[in-house]
mmCIF file of the C-alpha atoms, coordinates in Angstrom:
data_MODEL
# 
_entry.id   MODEL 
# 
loop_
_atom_site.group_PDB 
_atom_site.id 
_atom_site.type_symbol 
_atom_site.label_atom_id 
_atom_site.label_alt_id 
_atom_site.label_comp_id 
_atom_site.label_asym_id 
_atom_site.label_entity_id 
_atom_site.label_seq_id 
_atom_site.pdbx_PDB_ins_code 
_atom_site.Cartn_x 
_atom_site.Cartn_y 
_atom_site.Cartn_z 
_atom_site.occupancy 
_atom_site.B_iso_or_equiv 
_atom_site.pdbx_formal_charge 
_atom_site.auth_seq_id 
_atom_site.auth_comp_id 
_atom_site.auth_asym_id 
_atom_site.auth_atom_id 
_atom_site.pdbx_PDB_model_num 
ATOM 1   C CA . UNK A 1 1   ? 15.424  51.729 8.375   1.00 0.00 ? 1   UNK A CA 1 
ATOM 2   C CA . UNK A 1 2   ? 17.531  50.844 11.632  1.00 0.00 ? 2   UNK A CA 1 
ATOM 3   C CA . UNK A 1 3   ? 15.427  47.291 11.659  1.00 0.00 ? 3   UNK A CA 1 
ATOM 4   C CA . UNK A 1 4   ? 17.401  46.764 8.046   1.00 0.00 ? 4   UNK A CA 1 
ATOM 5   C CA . UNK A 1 5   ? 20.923  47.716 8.941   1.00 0.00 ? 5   UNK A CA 1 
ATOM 6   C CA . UNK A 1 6   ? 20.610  45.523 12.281  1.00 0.00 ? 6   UNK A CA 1 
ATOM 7   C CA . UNK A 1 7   ? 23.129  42.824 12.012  1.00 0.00 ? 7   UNK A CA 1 
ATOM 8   C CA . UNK A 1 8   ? 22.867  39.754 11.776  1.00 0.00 ? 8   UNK A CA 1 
ATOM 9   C CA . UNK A 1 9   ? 23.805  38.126 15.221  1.00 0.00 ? 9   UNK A CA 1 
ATOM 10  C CA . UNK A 1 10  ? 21.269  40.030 16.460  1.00 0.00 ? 10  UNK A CA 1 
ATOM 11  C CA . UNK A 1 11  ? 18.384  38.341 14.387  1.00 0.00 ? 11  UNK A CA 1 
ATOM 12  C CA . UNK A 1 12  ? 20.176  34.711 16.380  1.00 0.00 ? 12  UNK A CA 1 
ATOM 13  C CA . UNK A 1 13  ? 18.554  36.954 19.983  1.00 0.00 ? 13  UNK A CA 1 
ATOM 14  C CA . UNK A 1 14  ? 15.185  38.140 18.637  1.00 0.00 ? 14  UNK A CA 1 
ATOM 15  C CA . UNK A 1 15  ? 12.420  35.750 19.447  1.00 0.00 ? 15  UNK A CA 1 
ATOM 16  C CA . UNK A 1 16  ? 10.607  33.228 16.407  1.00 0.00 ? 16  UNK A CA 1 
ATOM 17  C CA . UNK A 1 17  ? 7.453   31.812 16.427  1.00 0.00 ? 17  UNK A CA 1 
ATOM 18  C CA . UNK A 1 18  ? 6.957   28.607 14.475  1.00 0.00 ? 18  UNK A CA 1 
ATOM 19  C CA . UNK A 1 19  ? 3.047   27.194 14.295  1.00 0.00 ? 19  UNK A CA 1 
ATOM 20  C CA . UNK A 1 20  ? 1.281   24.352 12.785  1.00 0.00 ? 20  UNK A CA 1 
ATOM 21  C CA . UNK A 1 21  ? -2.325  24.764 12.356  1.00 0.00 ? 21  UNK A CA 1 
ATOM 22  C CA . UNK A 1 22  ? -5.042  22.498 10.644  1.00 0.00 ? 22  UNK A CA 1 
ATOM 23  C CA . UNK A 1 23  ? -8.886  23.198 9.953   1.00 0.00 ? 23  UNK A CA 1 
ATOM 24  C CA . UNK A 1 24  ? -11.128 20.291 9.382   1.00 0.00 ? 24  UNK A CA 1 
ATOM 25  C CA . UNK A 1 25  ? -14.938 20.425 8.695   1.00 0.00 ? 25  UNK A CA 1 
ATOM 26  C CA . UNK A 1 26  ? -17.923 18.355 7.782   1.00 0.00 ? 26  UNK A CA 1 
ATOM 27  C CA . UNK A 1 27  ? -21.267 18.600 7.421   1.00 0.00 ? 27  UNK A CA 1 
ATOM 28  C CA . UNK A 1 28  ? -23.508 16.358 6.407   1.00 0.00 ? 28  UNK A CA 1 
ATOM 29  C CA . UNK A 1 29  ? -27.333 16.211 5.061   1.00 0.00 ? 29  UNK A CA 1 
ATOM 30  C CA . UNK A 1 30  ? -27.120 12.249 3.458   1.00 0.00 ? 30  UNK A CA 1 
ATOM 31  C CA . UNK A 1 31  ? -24.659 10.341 1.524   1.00 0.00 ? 31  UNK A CA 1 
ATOM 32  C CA . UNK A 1 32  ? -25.570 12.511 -1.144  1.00 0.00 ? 32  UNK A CA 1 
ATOM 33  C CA . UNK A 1 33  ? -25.512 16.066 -0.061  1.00 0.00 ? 33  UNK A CA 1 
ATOM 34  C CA . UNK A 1 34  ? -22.276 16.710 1.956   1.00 0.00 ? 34  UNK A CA 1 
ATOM 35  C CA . UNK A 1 35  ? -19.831 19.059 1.861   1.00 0.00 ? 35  UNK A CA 1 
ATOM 36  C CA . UNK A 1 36  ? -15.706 18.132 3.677   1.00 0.00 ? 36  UNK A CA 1 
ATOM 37  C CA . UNK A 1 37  ? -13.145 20.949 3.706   1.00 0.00 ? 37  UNK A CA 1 
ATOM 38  C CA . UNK A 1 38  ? -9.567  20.373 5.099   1.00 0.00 ? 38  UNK A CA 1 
ATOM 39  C CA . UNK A 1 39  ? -6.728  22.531 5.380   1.00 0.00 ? 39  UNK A CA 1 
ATOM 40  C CA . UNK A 1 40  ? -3.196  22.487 7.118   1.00 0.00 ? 40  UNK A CA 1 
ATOM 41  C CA . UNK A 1 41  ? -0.982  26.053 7.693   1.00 0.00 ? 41  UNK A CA 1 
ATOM 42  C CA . UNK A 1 42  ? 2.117   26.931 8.510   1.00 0.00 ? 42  UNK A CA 1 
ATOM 43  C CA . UNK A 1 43  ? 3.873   30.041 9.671   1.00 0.00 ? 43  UNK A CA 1 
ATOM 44  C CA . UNK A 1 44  ? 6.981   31.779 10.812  1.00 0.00 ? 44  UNK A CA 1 
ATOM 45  C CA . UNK A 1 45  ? 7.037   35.078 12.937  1.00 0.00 ? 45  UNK A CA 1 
ATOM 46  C CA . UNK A 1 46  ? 9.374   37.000 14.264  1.00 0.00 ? 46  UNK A CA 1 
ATOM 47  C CA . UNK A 1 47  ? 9.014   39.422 16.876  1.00 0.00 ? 47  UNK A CA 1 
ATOM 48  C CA . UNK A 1 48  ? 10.110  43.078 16.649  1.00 0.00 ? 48  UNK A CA 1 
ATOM 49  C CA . UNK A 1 49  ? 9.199   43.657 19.579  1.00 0.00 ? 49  UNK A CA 1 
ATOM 50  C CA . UNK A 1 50  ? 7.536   42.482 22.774  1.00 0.00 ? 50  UNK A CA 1 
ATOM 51  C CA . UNK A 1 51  ? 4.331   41.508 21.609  1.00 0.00 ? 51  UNK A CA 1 
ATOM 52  C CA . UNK A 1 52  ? 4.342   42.574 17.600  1.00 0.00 ? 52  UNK A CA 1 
ATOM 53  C CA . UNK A 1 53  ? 5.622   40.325 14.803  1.00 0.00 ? 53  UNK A CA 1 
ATOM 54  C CA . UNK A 1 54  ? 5.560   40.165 11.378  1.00 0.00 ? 54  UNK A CA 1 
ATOM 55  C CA . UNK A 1 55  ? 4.512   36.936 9.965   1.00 0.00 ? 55  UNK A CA 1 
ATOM 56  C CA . UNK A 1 56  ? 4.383   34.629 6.761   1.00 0.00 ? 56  UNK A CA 1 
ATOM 57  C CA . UNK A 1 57  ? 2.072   32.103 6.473   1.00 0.00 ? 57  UNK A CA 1 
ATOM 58  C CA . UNK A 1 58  ? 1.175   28.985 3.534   1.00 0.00 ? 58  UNK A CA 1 
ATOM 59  C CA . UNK A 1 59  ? -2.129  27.072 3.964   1.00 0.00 ? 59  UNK A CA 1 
ATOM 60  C CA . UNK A 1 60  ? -3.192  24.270 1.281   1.00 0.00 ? 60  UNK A CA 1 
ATOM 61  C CA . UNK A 1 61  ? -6.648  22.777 1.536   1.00 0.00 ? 61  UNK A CA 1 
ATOM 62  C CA . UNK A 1 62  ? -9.273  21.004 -0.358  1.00 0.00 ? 62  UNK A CA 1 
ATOM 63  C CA . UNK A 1 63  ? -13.212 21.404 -0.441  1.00 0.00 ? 63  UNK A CA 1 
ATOM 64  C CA . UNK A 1 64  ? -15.776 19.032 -1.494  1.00 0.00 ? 64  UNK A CA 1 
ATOM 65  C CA . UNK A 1 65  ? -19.661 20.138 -1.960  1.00 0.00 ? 65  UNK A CA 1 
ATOM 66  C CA . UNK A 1 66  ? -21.522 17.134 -3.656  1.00 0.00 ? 66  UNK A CA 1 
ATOM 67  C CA . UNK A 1 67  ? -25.329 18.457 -4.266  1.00 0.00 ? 67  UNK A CA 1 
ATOM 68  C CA . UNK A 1 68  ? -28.463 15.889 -5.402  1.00 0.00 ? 68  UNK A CA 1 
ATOM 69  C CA . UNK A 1 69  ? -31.587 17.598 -4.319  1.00 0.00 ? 69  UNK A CA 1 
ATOM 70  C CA . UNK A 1 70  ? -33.534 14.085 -5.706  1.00 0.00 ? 70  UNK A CA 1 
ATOM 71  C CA . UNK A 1 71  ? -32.958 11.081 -7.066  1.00 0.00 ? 71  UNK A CA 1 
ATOM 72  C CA . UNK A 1 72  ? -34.558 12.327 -10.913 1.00 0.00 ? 72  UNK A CA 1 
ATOM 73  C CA . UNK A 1 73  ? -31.383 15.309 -10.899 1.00 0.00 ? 73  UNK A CA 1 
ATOM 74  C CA . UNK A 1 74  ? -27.943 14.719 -12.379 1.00 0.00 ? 74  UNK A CA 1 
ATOM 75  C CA . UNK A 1 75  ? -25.534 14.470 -9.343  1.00 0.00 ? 75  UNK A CA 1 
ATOM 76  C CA . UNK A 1 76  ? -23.137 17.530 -9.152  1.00 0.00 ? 76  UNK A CA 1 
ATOM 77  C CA . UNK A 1 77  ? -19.922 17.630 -7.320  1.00 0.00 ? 77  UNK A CA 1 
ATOM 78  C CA . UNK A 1 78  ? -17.990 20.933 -6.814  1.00 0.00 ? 78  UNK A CA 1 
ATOM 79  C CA . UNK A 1 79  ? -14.142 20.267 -6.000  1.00 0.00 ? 79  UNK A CA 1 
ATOM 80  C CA . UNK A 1 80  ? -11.371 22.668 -4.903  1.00 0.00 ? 80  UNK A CA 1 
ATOM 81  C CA . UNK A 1 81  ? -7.676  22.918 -4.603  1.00 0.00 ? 81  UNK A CA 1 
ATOM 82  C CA . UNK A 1 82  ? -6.386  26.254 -2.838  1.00 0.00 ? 82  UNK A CA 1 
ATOM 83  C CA . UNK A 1 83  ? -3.059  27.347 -1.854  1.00 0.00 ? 83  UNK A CA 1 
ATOM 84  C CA . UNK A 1 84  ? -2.728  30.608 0.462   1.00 0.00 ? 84  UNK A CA 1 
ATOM 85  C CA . UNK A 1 85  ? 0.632   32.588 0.963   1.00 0.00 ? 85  UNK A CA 1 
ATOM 86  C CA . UNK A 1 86  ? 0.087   35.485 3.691   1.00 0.00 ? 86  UNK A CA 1 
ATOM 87  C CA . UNK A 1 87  ? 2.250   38.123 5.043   1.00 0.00 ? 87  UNK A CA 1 
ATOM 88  C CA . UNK A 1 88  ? 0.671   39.681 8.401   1.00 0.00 ? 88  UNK A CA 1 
ATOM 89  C CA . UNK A 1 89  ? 1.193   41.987 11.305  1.00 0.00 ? 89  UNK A CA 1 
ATOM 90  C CA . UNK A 1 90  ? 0.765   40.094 14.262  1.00 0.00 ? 90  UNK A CA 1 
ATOM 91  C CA . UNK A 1 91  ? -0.235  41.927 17.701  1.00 0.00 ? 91  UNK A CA 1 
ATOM 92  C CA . UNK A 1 92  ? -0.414  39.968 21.063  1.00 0.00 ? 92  UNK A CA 1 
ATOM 93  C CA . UNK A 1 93  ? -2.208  41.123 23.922  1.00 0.00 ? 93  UNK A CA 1 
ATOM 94  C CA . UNK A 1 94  ? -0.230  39.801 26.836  1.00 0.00 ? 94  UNK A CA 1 
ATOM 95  C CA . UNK A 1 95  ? 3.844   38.826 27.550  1.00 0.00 ? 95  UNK A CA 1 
ATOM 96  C CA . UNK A 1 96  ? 5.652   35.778 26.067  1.00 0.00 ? 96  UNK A CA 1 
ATOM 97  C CA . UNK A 1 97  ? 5.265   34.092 29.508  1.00 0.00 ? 97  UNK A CA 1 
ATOM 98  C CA . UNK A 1 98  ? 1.616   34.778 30.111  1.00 0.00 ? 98  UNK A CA 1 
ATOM 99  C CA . UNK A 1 99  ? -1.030  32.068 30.325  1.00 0.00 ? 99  UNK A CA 1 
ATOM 100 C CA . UNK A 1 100 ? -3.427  33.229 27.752  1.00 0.00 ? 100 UNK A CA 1 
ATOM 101 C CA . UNK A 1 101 ? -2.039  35.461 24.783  1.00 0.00 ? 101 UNK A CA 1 
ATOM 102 C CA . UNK A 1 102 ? -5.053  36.960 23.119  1.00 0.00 ? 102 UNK A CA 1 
ATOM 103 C CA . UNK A 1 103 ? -3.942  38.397 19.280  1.00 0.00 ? 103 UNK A CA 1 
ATOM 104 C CA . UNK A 1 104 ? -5.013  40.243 16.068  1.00 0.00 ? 104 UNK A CA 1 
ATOM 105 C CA . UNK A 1 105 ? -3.638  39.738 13.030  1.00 0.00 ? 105 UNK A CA 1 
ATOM 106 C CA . UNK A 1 106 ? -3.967  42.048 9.178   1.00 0.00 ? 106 UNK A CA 1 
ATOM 107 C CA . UNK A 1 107 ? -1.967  41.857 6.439   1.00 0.00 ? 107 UNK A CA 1 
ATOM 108 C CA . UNK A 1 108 ? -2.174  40.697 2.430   1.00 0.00 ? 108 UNK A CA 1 
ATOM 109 C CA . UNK A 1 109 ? -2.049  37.112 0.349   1.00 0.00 ? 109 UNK A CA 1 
ATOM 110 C CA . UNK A 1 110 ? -2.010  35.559 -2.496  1.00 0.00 ? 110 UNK A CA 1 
ATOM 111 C CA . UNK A 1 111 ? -4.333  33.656 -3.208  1.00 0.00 ? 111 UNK A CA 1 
ATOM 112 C CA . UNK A 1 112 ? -4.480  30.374 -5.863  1.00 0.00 ? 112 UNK A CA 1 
ATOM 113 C CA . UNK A 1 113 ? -8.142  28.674 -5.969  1.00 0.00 ? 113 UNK A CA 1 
ATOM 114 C CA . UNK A 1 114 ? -8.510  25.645 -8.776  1.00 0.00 ? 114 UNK A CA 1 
ATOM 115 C CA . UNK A 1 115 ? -12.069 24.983 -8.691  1.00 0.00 ? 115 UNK A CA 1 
ATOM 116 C CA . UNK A 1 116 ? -13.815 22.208 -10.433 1.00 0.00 ? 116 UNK A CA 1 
ATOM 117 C CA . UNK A 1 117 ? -17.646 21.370 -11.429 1.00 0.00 ? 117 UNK A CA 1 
ATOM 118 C CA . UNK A 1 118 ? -18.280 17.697 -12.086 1.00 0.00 ? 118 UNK A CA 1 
ATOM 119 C CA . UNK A 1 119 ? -22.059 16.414 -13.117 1.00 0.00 ? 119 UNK A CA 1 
ATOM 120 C CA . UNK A 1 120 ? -22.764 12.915 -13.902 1.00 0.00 ? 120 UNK A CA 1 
ATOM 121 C CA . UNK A 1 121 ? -22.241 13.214 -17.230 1.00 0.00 ? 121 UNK A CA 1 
ATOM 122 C CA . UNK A 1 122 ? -18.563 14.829 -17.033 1.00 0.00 ? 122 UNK A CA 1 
ATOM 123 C CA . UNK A 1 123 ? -16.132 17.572 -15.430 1.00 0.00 ? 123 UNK A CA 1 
ATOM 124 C CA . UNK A 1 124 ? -15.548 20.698 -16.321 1.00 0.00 ? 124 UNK A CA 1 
ATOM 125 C CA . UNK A 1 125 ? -12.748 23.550 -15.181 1.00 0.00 ? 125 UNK A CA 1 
ATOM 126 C CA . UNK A 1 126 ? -13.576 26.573 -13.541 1.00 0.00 ? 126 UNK A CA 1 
ATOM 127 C CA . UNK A 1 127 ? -11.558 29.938 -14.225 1.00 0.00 ? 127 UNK A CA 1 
ATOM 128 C CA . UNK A 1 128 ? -8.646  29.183 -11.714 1.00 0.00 ? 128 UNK A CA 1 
ATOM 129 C CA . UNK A 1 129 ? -9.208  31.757 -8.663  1.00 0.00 ? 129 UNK A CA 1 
ATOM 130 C CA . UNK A 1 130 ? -5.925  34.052 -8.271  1.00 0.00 ? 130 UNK A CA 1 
ATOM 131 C CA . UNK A 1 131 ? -4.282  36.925 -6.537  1.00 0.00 ? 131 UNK A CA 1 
ATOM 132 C CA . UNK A 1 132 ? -3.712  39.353 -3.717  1.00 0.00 ? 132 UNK A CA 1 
ATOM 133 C CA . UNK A 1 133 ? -6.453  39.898 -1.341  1.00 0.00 ? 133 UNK A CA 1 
ATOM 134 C CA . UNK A 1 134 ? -6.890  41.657 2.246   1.00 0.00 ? 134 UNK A CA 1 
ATOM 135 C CA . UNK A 1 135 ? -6.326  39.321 4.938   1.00 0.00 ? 135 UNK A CA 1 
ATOM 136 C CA . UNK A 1 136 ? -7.008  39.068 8.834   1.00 0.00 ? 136 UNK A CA 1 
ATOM 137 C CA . UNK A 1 137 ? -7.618  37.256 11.931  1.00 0.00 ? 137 UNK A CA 1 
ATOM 138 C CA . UNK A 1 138 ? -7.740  37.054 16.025  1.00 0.00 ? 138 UNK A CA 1 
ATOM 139 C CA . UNK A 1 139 ? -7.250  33.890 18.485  1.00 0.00 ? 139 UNK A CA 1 
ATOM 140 C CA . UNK A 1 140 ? -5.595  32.906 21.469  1.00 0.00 ? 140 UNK A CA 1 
ATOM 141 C CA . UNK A 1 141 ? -2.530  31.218 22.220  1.00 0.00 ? 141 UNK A CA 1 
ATOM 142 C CA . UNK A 1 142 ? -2.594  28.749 25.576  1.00 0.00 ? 142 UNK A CA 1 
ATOM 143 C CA . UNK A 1 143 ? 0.541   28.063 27.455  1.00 0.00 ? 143 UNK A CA 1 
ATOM 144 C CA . UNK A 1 144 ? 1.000   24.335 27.984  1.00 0.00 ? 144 UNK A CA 1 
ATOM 145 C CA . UNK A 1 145 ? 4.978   24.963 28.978  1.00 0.00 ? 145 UNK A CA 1 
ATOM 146 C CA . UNK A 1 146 ? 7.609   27.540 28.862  1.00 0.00 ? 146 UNK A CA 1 
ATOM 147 C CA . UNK A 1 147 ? 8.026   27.081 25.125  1.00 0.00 ? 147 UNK A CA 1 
ATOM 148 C CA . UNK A 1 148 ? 5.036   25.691 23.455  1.00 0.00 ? 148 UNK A CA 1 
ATOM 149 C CA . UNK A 1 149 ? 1.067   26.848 22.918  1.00 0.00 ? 149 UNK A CA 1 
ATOM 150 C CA . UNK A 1 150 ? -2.453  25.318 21.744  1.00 0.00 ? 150 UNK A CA 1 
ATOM 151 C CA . UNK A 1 151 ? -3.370  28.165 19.365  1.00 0.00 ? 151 UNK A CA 1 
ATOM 152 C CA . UNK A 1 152 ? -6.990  28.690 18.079  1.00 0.00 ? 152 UNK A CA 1 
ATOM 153 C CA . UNK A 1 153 ? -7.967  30.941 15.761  1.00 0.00 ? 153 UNK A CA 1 
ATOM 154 C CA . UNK A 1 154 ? -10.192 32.411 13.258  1.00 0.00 ? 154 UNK A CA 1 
ATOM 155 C CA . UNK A 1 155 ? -8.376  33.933 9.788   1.00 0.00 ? 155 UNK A CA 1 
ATOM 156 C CA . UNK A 1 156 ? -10.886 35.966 7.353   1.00 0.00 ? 156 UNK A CA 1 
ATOM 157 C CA . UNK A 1 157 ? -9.842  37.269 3.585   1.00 0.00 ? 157 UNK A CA 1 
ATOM 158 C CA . UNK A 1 158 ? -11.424 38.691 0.266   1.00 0.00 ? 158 UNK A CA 1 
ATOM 159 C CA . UNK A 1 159 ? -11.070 35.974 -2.566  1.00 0.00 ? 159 UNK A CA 1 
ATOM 160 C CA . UNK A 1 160 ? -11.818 37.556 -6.126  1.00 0.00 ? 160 UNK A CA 1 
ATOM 161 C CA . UNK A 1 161 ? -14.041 35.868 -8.128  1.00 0.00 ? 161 UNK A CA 1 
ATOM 162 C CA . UNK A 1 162 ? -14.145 36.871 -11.270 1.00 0.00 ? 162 UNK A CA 1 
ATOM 163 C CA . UNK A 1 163 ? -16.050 40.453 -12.290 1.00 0.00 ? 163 UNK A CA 1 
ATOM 164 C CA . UNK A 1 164 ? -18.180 39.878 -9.434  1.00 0.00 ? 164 UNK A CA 1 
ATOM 165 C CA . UNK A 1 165 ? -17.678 41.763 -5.759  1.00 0.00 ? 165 UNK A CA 1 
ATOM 166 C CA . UNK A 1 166 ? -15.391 40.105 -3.416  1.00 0.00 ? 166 UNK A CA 1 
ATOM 167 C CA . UNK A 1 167 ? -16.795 37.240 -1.591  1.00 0.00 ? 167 UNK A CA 1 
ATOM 168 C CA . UNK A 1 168 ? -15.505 36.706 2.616   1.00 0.00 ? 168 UNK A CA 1 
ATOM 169 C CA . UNK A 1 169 ? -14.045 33.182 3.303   1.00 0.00 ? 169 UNK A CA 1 
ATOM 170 C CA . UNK A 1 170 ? -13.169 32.485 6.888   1.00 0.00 ? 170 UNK A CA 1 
ATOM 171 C CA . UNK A 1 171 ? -11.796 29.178 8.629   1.00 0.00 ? 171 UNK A CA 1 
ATOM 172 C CA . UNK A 1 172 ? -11.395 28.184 12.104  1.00 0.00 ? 172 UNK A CA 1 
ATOM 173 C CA . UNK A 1 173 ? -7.722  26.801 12.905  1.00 0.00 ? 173 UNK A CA 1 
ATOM 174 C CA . UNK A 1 174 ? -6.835  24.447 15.530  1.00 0.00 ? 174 UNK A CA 1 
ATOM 175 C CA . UNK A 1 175 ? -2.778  24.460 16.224  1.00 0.00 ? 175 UNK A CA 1 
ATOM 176 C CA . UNK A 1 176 ? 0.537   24.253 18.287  1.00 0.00 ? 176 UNK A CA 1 
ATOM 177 C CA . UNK A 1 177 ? 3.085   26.975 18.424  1.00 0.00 ? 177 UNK A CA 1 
ATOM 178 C CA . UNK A 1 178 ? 6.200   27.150 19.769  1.00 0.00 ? 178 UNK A CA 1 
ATOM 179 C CA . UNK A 1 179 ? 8.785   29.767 20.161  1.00 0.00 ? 179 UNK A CA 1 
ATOM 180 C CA . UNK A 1 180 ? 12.790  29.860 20.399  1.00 0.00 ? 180 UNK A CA 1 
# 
């Protein structure tokens, strides 16, 4: 309750985090069998106190699996759009001006998945993949000068699908950070 009635001038002292992240994978068998995924993220934090923050987060990516186990099957190609928007409790082991700022992360997002199945003779839709799930992660942040950070990281969540169980997806981020 105090947090809410603090004024405003003194949100202009308390300390912000902006980041930039991006997560880019490949893996190839042949021309025909690959599968690309590429996302970028943003976030803004800011701190409560020395070393926890609460923090919002939007990552959009795409995925491409393309599948022809020989050259008698129909080609398929599996396509997806996703958008993430996360809200997380940040925790960082170490001060602002440490070197190396180990941190856990858990909070909630929404999720919004478009997923969709083309075969050589046409496309087809998927049920669009939507809604809150449990989210989390851990990295490190590396000091390159007073201000600014390389930040690596791993972020994990439950995405629904369907009436089946929850399924893990995970992604490895690569990133700057600064704060002010």
């Amino acid at each position: 309750m105090a947090l809410l009635m603090t004024p405003l001038s003194s949100f202009s002292e308390t300390i912000k985090e902006l980041s930039v992240s991006g997560n880019l994978r490949n893996s190839k068998l042949n021309e025909d069998n690959f599968q690309k995924t590429f996302s970028l993220t943003g976030s803004f934090a800011v701190y409560l106190w020395e070393r926890t923050a609460v923090e919002i987060s939007y990552t959009q990516g795409a995925s491409t699996l393309q599948s022809l186990p020989s050259p008698n099957d129909s080609k398929v190609t599996i396509e997806s759009e996703f958008k993430l928007f996360g809200g997380d409790f940040v925790t960082t082991f170490g001060s602002r001006k440490s070197p190396i700022q180990p941190y856990i992360k858990l909070g909630i997002a929404y999720m919004d998945k478009k997923i969709t199945r083309i075969v050589d003779v046409g496309s087809s839709q998927l049920d669009p993949v939507t809604g809150i799930v449990p989210s989390g992660g851990l990295g490190i942040k590396i000091k390159t000068s007073d201000r600014f950070f390389i930040k690596l990281g791993a972020d994990l969540w439950a995405s629904p699908i369907g009436d089946s169980e929850d399924s893990l997806d995970y992604t490895f981020r690569f990133g700057l950070s600064t704060y002010f």
